[in-house]
C-alpha positions as CSV (number, residue, x, y, z in Angstrom):
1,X,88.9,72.6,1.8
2,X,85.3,72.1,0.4
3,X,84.7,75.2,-0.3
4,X,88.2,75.3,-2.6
5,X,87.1,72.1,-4.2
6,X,83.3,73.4,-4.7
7,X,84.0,76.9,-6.2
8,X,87.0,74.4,-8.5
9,X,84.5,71.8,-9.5
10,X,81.5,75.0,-10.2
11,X,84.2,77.2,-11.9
12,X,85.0,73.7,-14.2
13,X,81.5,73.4,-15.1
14,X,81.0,77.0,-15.9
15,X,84.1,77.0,-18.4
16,X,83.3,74.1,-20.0
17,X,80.1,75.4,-20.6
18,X,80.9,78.8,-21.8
19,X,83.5,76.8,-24.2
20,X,81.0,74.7,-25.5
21,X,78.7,76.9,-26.3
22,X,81.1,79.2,-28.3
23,X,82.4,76.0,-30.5
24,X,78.5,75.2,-31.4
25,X,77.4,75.1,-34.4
26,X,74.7,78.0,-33.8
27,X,71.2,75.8,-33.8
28,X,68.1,77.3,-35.6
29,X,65.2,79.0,-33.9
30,X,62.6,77.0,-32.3
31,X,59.3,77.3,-35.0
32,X,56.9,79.0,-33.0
33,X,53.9,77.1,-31.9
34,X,56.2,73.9,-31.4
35,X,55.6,71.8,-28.3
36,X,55.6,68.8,-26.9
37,X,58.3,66.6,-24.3
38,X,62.0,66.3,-25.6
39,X,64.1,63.2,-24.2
40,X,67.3,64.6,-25.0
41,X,66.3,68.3,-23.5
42,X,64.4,66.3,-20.1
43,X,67.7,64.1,-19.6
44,X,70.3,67.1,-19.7
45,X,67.6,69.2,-17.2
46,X,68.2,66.1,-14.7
47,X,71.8,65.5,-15.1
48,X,72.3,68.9,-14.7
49,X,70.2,68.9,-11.4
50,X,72.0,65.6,-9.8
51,X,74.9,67.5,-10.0
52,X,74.2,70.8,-8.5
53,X,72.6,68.6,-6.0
54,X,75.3,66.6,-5.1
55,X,77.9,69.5,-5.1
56,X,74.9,71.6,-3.1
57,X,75.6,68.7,-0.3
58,X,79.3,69.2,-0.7
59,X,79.0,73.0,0.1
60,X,76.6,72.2,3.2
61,X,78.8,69.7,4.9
62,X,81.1,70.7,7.6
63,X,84.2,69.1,5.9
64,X,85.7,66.8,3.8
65,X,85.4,63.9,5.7
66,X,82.3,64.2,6.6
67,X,81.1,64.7,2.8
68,X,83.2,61.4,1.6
69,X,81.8,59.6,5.0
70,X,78.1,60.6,3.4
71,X,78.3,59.7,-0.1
72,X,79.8,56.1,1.2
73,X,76.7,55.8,3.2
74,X,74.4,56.5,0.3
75,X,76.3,54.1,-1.4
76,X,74.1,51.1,0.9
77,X,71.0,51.7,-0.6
78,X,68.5,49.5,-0.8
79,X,64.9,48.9,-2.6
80,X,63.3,52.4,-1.5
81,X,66.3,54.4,-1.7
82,X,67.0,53.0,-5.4
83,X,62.7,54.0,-6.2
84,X,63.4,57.5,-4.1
85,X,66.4,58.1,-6.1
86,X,65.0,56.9,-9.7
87,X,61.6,58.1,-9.2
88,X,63.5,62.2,-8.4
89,X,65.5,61.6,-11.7
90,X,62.5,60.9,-13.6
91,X,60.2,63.7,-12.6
92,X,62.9,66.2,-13.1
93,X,63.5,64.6,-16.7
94,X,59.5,64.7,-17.3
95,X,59.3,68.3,-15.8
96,X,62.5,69.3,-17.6
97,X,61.7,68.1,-21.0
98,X,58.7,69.9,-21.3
99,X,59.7,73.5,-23.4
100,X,57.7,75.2,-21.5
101,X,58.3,78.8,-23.4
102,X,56.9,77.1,-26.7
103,X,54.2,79.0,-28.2
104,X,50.4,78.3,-29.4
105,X,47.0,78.9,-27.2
106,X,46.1,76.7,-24.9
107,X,41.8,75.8,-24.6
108,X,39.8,75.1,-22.2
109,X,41.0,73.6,-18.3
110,X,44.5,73.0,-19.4
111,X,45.1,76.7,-20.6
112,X,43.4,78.1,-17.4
113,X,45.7,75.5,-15.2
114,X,48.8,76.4,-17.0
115,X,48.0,80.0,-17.1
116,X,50.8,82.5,-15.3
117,X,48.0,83.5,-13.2
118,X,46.9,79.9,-12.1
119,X,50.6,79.0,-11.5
120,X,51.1,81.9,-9.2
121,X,47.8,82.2,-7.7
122,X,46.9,78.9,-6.4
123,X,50.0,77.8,-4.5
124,X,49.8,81.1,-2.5
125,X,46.3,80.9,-2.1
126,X,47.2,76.9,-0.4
127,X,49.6,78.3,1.4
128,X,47.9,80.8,3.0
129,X,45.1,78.1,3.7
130,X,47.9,76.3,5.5
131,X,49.2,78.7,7.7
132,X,46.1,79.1,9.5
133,X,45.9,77.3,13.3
134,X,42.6,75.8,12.1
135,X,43.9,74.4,8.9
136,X,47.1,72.7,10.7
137,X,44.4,71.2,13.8
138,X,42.5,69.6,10.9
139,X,45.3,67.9,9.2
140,X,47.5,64.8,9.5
141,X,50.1,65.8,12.7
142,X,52.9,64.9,10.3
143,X,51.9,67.3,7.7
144,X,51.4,70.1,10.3
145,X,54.8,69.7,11.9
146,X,56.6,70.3,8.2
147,X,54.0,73.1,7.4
148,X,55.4,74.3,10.7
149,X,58.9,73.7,10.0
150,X,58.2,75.4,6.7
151,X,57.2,79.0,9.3
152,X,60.1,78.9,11.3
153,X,62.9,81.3,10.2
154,X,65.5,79.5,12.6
155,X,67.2,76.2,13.2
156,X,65.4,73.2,13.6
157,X,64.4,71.8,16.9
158,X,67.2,69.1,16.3
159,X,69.9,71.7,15.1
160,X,68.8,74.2,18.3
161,X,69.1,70.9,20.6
162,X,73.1,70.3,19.5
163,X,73.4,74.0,20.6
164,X,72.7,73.5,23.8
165,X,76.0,73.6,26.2
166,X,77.0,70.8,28.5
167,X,74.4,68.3,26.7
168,X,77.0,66.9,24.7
169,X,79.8,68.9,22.0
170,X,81.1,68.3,18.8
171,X,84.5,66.3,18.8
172,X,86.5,67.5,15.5
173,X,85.0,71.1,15.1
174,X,83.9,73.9,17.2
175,X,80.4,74.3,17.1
176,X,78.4,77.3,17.9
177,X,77.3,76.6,21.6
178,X,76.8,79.9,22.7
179,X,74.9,81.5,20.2
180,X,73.3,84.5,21.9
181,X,69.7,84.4,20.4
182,X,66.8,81.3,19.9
183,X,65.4,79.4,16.4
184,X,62.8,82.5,16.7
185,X,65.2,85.2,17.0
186,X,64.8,85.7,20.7
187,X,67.7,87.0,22.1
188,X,69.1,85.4,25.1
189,X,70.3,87.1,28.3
190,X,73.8,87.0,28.6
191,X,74.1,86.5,32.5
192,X,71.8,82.9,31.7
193,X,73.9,80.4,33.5
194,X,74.5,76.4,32.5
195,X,74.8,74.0,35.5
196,X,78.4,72.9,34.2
197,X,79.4,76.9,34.4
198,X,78.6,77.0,37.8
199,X,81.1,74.2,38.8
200,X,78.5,71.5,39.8
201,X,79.1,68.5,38.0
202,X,81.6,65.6,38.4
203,X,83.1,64.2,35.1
204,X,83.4,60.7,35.2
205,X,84.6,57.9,33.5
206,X,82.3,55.7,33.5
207,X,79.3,55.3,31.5
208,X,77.1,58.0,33.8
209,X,79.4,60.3,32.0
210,X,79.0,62.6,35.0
211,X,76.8,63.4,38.0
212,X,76.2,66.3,40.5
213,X,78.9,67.3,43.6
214,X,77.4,66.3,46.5
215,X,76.3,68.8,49.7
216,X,77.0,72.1,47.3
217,X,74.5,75.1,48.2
218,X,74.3,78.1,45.4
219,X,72.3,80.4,43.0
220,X,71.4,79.7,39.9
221,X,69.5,81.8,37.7
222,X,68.3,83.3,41.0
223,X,66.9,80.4,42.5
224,X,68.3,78.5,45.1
225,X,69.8,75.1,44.1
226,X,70.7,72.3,46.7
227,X,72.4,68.7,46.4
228,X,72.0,66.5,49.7
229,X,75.2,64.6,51.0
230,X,74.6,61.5,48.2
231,X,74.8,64.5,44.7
232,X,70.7,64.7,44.9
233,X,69.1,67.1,44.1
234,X,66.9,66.9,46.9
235,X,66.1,67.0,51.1
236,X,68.5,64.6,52.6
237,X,67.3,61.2,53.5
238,X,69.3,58.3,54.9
239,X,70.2,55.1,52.9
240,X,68.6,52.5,55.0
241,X,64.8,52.5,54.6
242,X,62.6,53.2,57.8
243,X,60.4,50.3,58.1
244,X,57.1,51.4,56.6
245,X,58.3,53.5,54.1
246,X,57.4,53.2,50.8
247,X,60.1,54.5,48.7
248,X,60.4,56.0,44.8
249,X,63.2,56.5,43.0
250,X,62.9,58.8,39.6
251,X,65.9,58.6,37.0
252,X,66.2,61.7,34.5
253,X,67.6,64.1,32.7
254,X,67.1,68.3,33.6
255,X,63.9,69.0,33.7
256,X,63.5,66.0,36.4
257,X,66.3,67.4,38.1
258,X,64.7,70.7,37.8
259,X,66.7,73.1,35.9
260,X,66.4,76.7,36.6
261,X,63.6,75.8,39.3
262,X,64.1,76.9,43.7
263,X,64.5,73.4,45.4
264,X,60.9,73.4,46.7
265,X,59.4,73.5,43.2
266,X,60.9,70.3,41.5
267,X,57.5,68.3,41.0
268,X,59.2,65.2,42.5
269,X,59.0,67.0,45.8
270,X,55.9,68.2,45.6
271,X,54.5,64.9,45.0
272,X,55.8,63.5,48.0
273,X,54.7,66.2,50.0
274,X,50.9,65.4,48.7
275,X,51.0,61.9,49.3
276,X,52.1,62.3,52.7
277,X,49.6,65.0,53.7
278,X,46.6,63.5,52.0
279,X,47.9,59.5,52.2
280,X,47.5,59.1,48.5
281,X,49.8,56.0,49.0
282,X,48.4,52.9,49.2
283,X,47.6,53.4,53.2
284,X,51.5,53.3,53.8
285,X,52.1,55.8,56.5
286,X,55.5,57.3,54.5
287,X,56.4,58.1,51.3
288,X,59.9,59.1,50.0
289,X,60.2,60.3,46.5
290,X,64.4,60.7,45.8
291,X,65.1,62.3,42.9
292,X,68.2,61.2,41.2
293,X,68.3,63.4,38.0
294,X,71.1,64.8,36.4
295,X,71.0,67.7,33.5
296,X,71.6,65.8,30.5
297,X,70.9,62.5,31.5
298,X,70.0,59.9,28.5
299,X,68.5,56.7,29.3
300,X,71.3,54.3,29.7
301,X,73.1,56.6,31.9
302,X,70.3,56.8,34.0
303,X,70.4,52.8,34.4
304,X,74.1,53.2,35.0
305,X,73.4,55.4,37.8
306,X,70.6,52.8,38.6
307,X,73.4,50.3,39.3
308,X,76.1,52.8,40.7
309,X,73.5,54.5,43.2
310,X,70.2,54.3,43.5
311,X,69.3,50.4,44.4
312,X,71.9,51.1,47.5
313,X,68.7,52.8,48.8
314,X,66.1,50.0,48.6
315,X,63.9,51.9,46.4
316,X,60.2,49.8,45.8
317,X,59.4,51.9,42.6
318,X,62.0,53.0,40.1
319,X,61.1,55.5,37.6
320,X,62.9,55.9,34.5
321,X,62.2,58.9,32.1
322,X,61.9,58.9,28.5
323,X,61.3,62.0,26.4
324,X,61.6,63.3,22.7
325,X,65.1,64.1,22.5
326,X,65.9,60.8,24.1
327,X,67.3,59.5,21.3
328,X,69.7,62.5,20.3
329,X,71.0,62.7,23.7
330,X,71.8,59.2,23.7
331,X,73.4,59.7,20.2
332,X,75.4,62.3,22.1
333,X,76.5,59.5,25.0
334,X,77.6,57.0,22.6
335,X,79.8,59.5,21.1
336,X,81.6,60.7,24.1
337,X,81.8,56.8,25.1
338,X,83.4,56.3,22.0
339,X,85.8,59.3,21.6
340,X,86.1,59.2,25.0
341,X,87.8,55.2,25.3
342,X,85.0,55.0,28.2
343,X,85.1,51.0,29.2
344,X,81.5,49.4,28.2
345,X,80.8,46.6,30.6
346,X,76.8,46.4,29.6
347,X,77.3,43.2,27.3
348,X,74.3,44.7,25.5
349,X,75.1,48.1,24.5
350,X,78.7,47.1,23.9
351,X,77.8,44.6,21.5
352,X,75.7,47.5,19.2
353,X,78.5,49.8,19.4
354,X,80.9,47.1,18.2
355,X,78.9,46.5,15.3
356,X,78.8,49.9,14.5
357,X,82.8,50.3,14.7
358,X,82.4,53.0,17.6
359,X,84.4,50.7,20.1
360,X,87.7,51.6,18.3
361,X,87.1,54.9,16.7
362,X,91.0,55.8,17.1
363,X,91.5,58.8,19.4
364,X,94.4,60.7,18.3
365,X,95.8,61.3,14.2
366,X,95.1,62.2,10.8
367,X,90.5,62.0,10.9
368,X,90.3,59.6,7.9
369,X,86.7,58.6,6.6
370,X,86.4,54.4,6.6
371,X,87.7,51.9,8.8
372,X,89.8,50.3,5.4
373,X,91.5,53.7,4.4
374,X,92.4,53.7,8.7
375,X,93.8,50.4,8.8
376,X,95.9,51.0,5.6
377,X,96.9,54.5,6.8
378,X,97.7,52.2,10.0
379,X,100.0,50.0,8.1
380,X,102.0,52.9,6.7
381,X,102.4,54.0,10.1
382,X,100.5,57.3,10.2
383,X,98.1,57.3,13.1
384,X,94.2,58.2,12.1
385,X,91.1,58.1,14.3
386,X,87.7,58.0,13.0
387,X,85.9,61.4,11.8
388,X,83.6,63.0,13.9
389,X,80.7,63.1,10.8
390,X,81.5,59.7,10.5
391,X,81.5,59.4,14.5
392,X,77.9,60.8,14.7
393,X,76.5,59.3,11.5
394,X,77.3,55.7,12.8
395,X,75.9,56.4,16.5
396,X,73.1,57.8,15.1
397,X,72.0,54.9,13.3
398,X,71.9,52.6,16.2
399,X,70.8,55.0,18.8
400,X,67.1,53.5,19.1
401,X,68.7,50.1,19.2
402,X,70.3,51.0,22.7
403,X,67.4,52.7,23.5
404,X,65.4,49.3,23.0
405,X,68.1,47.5,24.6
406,X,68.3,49.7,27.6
407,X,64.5,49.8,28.1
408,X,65.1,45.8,28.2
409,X,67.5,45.9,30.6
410,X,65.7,48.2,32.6
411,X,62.7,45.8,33.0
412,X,65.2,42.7,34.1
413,X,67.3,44.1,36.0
414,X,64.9,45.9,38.4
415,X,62.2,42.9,38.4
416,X,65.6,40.7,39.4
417,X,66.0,42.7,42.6
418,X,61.7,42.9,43.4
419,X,61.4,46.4,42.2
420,X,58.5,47.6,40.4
421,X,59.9,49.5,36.8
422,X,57.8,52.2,35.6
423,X,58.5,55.1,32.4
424,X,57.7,58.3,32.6
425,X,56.6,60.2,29.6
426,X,57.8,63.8,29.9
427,X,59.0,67.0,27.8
428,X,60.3,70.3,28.6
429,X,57.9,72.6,27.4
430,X,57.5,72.0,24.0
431,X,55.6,73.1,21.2
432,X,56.5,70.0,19.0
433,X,55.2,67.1,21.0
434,X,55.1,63.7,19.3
435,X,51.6,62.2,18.7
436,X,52.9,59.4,20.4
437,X,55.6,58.1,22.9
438,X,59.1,57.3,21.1
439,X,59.6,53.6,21.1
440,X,56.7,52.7,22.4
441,X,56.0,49.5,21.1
442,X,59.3,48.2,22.7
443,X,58.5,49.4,25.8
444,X,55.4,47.6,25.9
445,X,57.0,44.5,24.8
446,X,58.9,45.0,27.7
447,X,55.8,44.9,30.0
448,X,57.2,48.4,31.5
449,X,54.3,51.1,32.7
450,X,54.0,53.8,31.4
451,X,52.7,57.1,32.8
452,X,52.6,59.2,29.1
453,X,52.4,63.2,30.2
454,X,53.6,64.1,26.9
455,X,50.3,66.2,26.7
456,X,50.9,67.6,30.0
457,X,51.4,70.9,29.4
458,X,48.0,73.2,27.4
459,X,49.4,74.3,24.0
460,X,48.0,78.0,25.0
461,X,49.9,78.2,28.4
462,X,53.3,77.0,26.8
463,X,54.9,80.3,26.7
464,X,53.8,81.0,30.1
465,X,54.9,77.8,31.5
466,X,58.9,78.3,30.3
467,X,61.8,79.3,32.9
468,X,62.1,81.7,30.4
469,X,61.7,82.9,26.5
470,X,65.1,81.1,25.4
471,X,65.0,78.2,27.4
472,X,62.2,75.4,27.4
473,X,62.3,74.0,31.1
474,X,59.2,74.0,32.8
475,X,58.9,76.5,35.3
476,X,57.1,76.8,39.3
477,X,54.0,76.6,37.4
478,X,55.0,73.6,34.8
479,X,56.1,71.7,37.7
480,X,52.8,71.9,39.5
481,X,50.9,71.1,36.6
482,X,53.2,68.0,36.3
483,X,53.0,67.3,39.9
484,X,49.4,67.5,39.9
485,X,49.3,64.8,36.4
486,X,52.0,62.6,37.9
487,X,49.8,62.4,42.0
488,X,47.3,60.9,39.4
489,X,49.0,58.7,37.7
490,X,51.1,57.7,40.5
491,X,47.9,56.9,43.3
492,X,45.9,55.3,40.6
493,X,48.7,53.3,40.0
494,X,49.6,52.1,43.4
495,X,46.0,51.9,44.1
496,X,45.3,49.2,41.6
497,X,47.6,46.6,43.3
498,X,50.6,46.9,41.0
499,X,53.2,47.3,43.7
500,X,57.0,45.5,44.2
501,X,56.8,42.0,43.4
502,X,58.9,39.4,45.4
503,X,60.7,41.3,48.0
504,X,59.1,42.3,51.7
505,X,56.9,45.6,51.5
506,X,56.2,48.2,54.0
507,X,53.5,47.0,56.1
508,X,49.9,49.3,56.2
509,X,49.2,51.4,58.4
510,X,45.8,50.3,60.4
């Protein structure tokens, strides 16, 4: 349908053109040597822009819907987005009234700047300055990662993230999951397995979404991969704590679950096997590290499975992880809680999604942009659910506000029970890593720890430290290095006193 009322709404405008132009009055020539800025010629170049503009956003959307959903949204614009707007319009007037064909000589600088040469010359030349690694070191990190953007012939790194099966799919249109190559043209092996295709995961309805089957033994990508008899990935340990233990829990998505890693490479294991062998813990004679991530994990499911699970084991430390994407994959889980009906008893979360109309989204009808054209389509008696652009656009706009909220909740409710909250900073293997940690400002305000290893892995050794050329999970060798950062982190942490408040610890060995 948009591209029917796109070629209708171009074909118009090319008609009326051609029609007008025949029924003009034919104008004189333009007197050689005129110049100078013409209102009349700088406001038609600008109209004429907006609206190529605006039907350029109609042929990029994915439908209908979604396009209408978009131009009501720029319709809540505020201060900035009226300056953004007006200041565009006016450069393209000021660039577009200039005739910049008029003839004469120009002396001096401004005929050697508005040369052909110059203008062709010079932006190459900057160019070329700026695609040099030296260059892009040297230069503001937010102006490198656009000049970067600007190299790459592929999909973004948020475009290439939607693409990724079992992490969370579109709702009203098929998107391209399983496209065979990578944003660099890499072509990926067919035979590459997903956890979900191998038959491992428990859909739920609840807000974990889902979570591994428990005691399931298999190959995956040719390593082994092992869930104990409680759906860990991880040696089996029993639910009642050994007195002198001292216990960690980590929360996570994949690459704390260790995706396309054997069992004895996850770095949560090999943590615990360091600070038992070299007693890195505090003097306690036993450490247990469980890991309780789940491929695709966003932040509020892993505090759901905080809830469900994981203080049944009397865990001391509770890690949560936080990482760049964090905020897309939870705009992913508020989507399938939405379209889903998935019940929301977190008063906290349920109170954001409210207010952005995703706790009634209407799951079955005629996808109708705006909740008044749903409720009048309602009163007619023609059943309508919400859109999926407008689905996404509305849980992407409050996805850091859960986020903050969940970060919150983390802090309370594990200080309520005498556990000791602490965020983990950590990527797959990236080659765009934030300057700094997401959110960061709310989780300070929350008083949480952090242990940042966003810089964990050396910018020359990234390609080398993938599971493979189409997939950024760490591999045996990323895991180590993170193990090796994390045994830092971790002993310098517990040596500086900052261990469970109010409940009973493990007592020291002598």
């Amino acid at each position: 349908p948009q591209d029917t009322v796109f070629w209708a709404i171009l074909g118009g405008f090319v008609v009326y053109g051609g029609l007008r132009e025949l029924n003009a009055a034919r104008k004189p020539r333009r007197i050689a040597g005129q110049q100078g800025w013409n209102r009349s010629r700088g406001l038609q170049t600008a109209i004429t822009f907006t609206m190529f503009y605006t039907l350029w956003s109609l042929w990029s959307t994915e439908s209908m819907n979604l396009w209408l959903w978009m131009l009501g949204a720029a319709a809540n614009v505020d201060l900035k987005g009226v300056v953004l707007f007006g200041g565009a319009f006016l450069t393209m007037m000021v660039l577009g009234g200039i005739d910049w064909k008029a003839a004469g000589p120009r002396q001096g600088w401004q005929g050697m700047v508005l040369s052909p040469a110059s203008r062709t010359v010079v932006p190459l030349l900057v160019l070329c300055a700026l695609a040099q690694p030296a260059v892009q070191a040297s230069i503001p990190h937010a102006m490198a990662d656009a000049v970067r953007t600007m190299q790459a012939t592929g999909l973004n790194a948020r475009d290439l993230t939607l693409q990724h099966r079992g992490y969370y799919e579109q709702l009203d249109v098929r998107a391209q999951l399983d496209t065979p190559v990578t944003a660099d043209g890499r072509k990926r092996d067919a035979s590459w397995q997903t956890l979900d295709q191998l038959g491992l995961l428990n859909e739920r309805h609840d807000l974990m979404l889902r979570d591994l089957k428990p005691s399931r033994r298999t190959t995956w990508n040719g390593q082994q991969f092992t869930t104990n008899r409680w759906g860990m990935r991880d040696q089996d340990y029993s639910r009642d704590k050994a007195p002198g233990t001292l216990r960690i829990a980590i929360l996570g998505p994949s690459h704390v679950m260790g995706n396309n890693v054997a069992d004895g490479d996850v770095f949560e294991q090999l943590v615990e096997q360091r600070l038992n062998r070299d007693g890195g813990a505090a003097s306690y004679p036993r450490v247990e590290f469980l890991n309780f991530g789940v491929d695709g994990y966003s932040l509020p499911q892993q505090l759901a499975l905080l809830e469900d699970r994981v203080f049944a084991f009397s865990p001391d430390i509770v890690i949560a992880t936080h990482y760049k994407d964090n905020r897309d994959m939870t705009e992913g889980f508020l989507l399938k809680v939405s379209d889903q009906g998935i019940p929301v008893p977190v008063p906290e979360i349920a109170a954001i999604m409210s207010g952005a109309g995703l706790l009634d989204p209407g799951h079955a009808g005629v996808p109708l942009p705006y909740a008044m054209v749903r409720r009048a389509a309602g009163a007619l008696g023609v059943p309508s659910r919400m859109p999926y652009g407008e689905a996404r656009s509305r849980a992407r706009r409050v996805a850091d506000d859960v986020l903050a909220a969940s970060f919150r909740r983390f802090a309370a409710m594990t200080r309520a029970r005498g556990v000791t909250p602490v965020v983990l900073a950590l990527n797959v293997v990236l080659d765009d890593v934030p300057a700094e940690v997401p959110l960061r400002s709310v989780i300070d305000e929350a008083s949480l720890p952090v242990f940042d290893l966003f810089d964990v892995f050396p910018v020359d050794q990234r390609p080398a430290l993938r599971v493979a050329p189409w997939d950024d999970h760490p591999n045996a060798a990323g895991h180590r290095l993170v193990a090796e950062a994390l045994y830092r982190k971790l002993t310098a942490f517990l040596s500086s006193g900052a261990l469970p408040r109010g409940q009973a610890l493990p007592s020291p060995r002598p």
